[in-house]
Every structure is written in C-alpha cells, then in structure tokens.
Steps between C-alpha positions, in 0.01 A plus 500: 500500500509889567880604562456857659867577477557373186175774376663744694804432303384518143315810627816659561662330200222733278618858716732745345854445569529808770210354638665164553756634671347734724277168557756269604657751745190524663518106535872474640435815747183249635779233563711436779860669419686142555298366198526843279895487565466127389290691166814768448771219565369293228401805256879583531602160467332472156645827392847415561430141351346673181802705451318788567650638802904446523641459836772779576729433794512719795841621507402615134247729616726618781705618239291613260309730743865605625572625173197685433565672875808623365 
C-alpha cells in the first residue's frame, strides 16, 4: 500500500540539513498556531528533559540583567 506521507518523508529525510529545516518551517507555518505551539511546547520539553537547555529562574534574570544595567 502507497503511504504518500511516509514518501514525502524519506524524501525529505535524503535533503540537505538547511534544507530540512527551511522545509519543516514551511510545514508548521501551514498549521494552525494552537497545534505549532503544541510543536514548540514539546521541542522545549525534550530539550530541558535532555539536559540540554537548563531552566534559570526569573528573579535570576532580574538580577542578572540588573547587573549588567549597572
């Protein structure tokens, strides 16, 4: 059985990576902004999961922006 999306898929699986990501923006801007805040929530999710993100908490940037102003 012929799977469009999933040949549209590997297709874009085979593009450079610049390509994938100019790609996929073109997808999410073709979605409905509930659902592409629903795509950032969960991207963000997974980075802070991985580790690769750390969570800083607001009074620290308060601060740390205070002490760059003076």
């Amino acid at each position: 059985m012929f799977d469009e999306v999933t040949e549209l898929a590997e297709r874009g699986r085979a593009l450079a990576p610049e390509d994938r990501e100019r790609l996929v923006d073109l997808l999410l801007e073709s979605l409905p902004s509930s659902s592409v805040q629903e795509v950032e929530i969960a991207r963000r999710d997974a980075e802070i999961e991985s580790g690769k993100v750390a969570l800083v908490l607001g009074e620290e940037v308060v601060s740390r922006l205070r002490a760059e102003l003076e």
